[in-house]
C-alpha positions in Angstrom: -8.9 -10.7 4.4 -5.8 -8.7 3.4 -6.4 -4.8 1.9 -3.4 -4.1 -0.8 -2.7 -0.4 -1.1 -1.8 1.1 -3.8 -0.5 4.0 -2.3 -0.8 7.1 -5.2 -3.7 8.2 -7.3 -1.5 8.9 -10.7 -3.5 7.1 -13.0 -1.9 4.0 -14.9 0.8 3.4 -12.3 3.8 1.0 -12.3 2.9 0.3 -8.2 -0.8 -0.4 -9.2 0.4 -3.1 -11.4 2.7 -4.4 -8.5 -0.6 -4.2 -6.5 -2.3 -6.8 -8.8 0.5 -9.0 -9.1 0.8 -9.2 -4.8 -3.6 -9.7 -5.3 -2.4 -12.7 -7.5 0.1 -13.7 -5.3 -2.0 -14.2 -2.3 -4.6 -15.9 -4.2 -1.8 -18.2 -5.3 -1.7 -19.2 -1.7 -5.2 -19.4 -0.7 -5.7 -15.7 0.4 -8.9 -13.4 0.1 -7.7 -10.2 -1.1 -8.9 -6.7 -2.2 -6.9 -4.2 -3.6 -7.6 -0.3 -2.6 -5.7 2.3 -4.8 -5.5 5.7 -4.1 -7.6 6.8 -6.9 -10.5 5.5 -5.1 -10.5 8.5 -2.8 -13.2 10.8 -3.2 -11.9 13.6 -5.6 -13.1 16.1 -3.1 -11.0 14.4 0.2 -8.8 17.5 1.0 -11.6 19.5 1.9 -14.2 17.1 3.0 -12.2 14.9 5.6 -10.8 17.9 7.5 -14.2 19.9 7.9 -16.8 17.0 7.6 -14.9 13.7 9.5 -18.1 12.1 9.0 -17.8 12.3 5.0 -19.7 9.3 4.4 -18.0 8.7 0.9 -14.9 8.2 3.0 -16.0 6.5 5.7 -16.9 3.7 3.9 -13.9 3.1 1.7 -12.2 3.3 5.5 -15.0 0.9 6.3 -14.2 -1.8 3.9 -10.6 -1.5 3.7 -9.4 -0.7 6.7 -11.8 -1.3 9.7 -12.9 -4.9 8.2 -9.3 -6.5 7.5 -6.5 -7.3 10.4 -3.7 -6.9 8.1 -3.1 -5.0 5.7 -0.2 -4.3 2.6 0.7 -1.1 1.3 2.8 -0.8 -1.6 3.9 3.3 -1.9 5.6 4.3 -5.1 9.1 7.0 -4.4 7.7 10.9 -4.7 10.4 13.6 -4.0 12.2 11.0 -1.8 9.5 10.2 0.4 6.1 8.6 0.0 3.0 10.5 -1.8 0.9 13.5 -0.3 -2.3 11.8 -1.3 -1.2 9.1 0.8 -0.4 10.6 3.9 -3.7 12.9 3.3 -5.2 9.6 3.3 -3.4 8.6 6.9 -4.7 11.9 8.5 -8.3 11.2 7.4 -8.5 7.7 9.0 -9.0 7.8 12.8 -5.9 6.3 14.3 -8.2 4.0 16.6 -9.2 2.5 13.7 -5.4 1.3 12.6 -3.9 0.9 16.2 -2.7 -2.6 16.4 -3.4 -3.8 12.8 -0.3 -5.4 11.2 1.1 -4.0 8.2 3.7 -4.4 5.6 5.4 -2.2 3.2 6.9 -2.5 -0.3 8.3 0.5 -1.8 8.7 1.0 -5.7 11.0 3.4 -7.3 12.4 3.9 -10.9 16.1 4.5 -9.4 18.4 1.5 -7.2 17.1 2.4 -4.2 13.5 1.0 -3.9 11.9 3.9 -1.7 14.1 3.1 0.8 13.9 6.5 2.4 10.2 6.3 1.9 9.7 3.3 3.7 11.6 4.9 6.5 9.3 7.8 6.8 6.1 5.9 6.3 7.8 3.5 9.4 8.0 6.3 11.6 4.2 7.2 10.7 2.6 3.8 11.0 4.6 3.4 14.7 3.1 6.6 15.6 -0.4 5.3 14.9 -0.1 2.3 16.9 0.5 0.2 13.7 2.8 -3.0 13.9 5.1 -2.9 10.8 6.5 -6.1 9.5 10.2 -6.0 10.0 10.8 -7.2 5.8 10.1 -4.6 4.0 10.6 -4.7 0.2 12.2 -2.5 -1.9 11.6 -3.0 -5.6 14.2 -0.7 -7.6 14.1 0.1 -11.3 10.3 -1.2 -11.9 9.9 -0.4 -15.1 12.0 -2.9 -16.2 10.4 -5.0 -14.4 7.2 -4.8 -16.3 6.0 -6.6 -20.0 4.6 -4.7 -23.1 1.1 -6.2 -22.0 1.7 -3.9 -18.4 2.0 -7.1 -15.9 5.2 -7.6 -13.9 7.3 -10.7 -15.3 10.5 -10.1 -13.3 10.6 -13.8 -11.2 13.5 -12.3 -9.2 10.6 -9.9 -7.8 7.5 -12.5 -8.1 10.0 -14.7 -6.2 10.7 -12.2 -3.1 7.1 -11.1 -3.5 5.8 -14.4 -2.4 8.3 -14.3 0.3 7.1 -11.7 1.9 3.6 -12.4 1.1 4.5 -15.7 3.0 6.0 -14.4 6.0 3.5 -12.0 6.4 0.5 -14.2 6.3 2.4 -15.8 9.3 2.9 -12.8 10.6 
C-alpha cells in the first residue's frame, strides 16, 4: 500500500484535490492507496506530541499511514517559500525510526511558475536527514488553479500525463 499526503490542513485545498487525482491514478494501475491529509491531525498536536509522545490519537494516524506502508507520496503545497509548518510539526512528531529507509516521493504545488521548487528542496534535505530515500523525480506542478474544473477535480492531461509518470516510476521504485 501507498500513503498520499496531503501535506497542509487549510481546508478545501487545491493540493488535496491533486491528492485524489494521484489516489485515482494509482488505482488506474492496480495500486491500493489511502490518502492522509493534514487535517487529519488531532487539533490539539502542538501540545500533545511534544509533552505526551505517546498521544494515542497520533500514534495511530502514524500507525496506519506511516508504520504500515513501505512507500509513501507526499504532495506539499508552496507556504512562504518553503513547505507548511503543520507539516513539518507533523515530521517532528513521528519517530524517525519509524520513516528510516521508507521510499518517498514528492510533488510540490504552487499558484506561481515555480512549482514549490524551493520547497521540495527543503523538505529533501529533511527527509535525508531522517533516513528517508527520496525519489530522484520530483514534480513540480505550477499555476494549479488553472489546472482545476468548476466541479473542483484536476483536468489538466499535461499534469494527469506526468502524474502517472511518476506514479509509474515510483511504483518501480
Amino acid at each position: 500500500m501507498i500513503t498520499v499526503i496531503s501535506g497542509t490542513n487549510r481546508k478545501f485545498s487545491k493540493t488535496l484535490i491533486v491528492a485524489k487525482a494521484y489516489q485515482e491514478i494509482l488505482t488506474g494501475l492496480g495500486v491500493e492507496s489511502e490518502i492522509f491529509s493534514m487535517e487529519q491531525l488531532p487539533a490539539t498536536i502542538s501540545q500533545t506530541y511534544l509533552s505526551d509522545p505517546k498521544d494515542a490519537e497520533f500514534d495511530q494516524l502514524i500507525e496506519k499511514y506511516i508504520r504500515s506502508t513501505d512507500k509513501i507520496i507526499v504532495l506539499i503545497p508552496e507556504y512562504q517559500a518553503t513547505f507548511p509548518g503543520i507539516f513539518k510539526l507533523f515530521l517532528d512528531g513521528i519517530p524517525p525510526k519509524d520513516v528510516a529507509g521508507k521510499k518517498i516521493a514528492l510533488v510540490g504545488i504552487s499558484s506561481g511558475r515555480g512549482g514549490n521548487l524551493r520547497g521540495l528542496d527543503h523538505l529533501t534535505s529533511a527527509l535525508h536527514y531522517l533516513d528517508m530515500h527520496v525519489y530522484p523525480n520530483k514534480l513540480p506542478v505550477s499555476k494549479v488553479q488553472e489546472l482545476i474544473n468548476s466541479e473542483y477535480k484536476l483536468s489538466d492531461e499535461g499534469t494527469l500525463e506526468a502524474l502517472k509518470r511518476q506514479a509509474e516510476g515510483f511504483i518501480k521504485y
